[in-house]
C-alpha positions as CSV (number, residue, x, y, z in Angstrom):
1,X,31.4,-93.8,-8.7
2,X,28.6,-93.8,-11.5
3,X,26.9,-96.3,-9.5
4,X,26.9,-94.8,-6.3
5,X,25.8,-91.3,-7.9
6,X,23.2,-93.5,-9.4
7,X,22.1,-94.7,-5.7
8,X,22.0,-91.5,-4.1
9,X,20.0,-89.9,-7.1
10,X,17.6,-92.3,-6.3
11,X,17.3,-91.6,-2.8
12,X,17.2,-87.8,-3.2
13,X,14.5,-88.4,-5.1
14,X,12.7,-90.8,-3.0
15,X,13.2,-88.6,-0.5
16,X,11.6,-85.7,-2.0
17,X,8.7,-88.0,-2.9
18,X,7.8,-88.9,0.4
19,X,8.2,-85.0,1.8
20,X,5.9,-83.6,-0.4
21,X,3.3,-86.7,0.9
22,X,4.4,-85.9,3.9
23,X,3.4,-82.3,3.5
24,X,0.4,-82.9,2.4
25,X,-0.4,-85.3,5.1
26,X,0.9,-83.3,7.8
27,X,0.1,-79.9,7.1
28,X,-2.4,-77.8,9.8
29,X,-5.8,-77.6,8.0
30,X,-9.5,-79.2,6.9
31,X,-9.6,-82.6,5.6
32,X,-11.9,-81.2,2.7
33,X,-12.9,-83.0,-0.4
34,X,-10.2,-80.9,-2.2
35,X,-7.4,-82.4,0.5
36,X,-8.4,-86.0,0.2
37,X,-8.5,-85.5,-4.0
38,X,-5.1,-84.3,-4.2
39,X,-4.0,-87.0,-1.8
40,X,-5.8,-89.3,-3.9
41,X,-4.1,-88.5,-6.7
42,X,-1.3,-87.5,-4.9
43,X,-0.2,-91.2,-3.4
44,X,-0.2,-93.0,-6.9
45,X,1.3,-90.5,-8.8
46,X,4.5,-90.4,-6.2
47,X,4.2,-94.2,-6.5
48,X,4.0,-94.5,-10.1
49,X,6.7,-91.3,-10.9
50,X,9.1,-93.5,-8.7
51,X,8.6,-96.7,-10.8
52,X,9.1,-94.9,-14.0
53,X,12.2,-93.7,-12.5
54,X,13.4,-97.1,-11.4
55,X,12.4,-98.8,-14.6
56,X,14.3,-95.8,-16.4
57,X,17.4,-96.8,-14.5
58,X,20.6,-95.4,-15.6
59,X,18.6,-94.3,-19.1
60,X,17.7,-91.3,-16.5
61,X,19.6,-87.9,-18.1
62,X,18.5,-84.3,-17.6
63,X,19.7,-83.5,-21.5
64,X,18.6,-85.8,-24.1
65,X,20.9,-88.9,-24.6
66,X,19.9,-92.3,-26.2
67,X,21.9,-95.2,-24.0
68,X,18.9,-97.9,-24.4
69,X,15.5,-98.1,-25.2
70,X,13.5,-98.9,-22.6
71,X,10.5,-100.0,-23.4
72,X,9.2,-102.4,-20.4
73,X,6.8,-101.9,-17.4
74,X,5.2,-98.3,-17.6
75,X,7.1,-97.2,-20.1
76,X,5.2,-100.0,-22.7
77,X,2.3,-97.9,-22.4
78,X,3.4,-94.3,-22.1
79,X,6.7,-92.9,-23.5
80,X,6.9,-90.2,-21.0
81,X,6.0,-91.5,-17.5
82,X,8.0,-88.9,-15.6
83,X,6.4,-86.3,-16.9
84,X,3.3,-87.6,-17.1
85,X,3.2,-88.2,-13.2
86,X,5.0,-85.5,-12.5
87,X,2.0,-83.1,-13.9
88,X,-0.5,-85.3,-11.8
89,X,1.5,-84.7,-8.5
90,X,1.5,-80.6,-9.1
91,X,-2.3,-80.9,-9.9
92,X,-2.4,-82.7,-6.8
93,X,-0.8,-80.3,-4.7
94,X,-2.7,-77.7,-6.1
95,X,-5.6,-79.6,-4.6
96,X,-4.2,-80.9,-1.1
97,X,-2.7,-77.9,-0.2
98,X,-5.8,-76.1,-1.9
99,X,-3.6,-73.2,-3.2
100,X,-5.2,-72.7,-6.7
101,X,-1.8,-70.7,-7.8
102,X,0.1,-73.8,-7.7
103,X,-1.8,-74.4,-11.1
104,X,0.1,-71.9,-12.8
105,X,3.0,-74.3,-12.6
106,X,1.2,-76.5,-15.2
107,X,0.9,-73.8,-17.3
108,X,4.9,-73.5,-17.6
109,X,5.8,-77.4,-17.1
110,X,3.0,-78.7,-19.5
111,X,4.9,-76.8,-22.5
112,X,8.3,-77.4,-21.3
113,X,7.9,-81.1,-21.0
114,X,6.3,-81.2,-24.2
115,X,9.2,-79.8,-25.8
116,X,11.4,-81.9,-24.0
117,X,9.7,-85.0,-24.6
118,X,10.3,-84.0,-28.5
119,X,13.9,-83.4,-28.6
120,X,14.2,-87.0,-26.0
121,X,12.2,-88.3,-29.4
122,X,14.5,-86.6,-31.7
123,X,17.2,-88.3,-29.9
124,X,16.1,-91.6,-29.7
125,X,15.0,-91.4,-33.2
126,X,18.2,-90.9,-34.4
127,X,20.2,-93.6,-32.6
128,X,17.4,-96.6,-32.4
129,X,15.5,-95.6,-35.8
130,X,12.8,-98.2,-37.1
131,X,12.6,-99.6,-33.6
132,X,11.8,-96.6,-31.8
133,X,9.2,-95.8,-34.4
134,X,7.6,-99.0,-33.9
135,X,8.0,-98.2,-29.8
136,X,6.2,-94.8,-30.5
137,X,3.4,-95.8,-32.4
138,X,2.3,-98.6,-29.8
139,X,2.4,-95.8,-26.9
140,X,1.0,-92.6,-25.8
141,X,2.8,-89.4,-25.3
């Protein structure tokens, strides 16, 4: 059962990765500057979220837990991938849909993510100790 719930998570959130390109490519309106940036940014941020969220595997938790450390593909360079990407692809929308308000969601998630990211370290911290200190200090954020 854990693994099929671990399938369909997947798929859900595939899915919702590919609607919100989907959106933006398909939406009535001028293919502007603005439009092509946030599909620009757009398109590798959906592609690079989703790899993070792979490579996370079943590490992936909505509260703080420490199964493994992972430490390979993306997350060798930046701790936080998820959030990281997930930030690009609301500044994105902001952009393609060109709906300026849509910024004010950075405004909330920047801080929550931030906070998140520290309890996550917290976590980790306390279960995987010298080696997640050593992890830390070779990535960003």
């Amino acid at each position: 059962m854990d693994d099929l719930r671990y399938k369909v998570l997947l798929v859900v959130q595939l899915c919702a990765a590919a609607g919100l390109l989907t959106l933006i490519i398909f939406l009535p309106g001028e293919w502007n500057l603005q439009r092509w940036a946030g599909l620009a940014i757009a398109v590798p941020a959906v592609v690079l979220l989703f790899v993070a969220r792979f490579q996370l595997g079943r590490s992936f938790a909505v509260r703080a837990q420490a199964h493994e450390l992972v430490t390979h593909g993306i997350y060798s360079k930046i701790r936080n991938p998820i959030y990281v990407f997930g930030a690009f692809l609301i500044l994105a929308l902001a952009l393609a849909l060109q709906r300026p308000f849509i910024l004010i969601f950075l405004v909330v998630v920047i801080p929550v993510q931030i906070i998140r990211a520290r309890k996550e370290a917290a976590v980790l911290e306390a279960k995987f100790g010298d080696e997640y200190r050593r992890y830390r200090e070779q990535t960003w954020f």
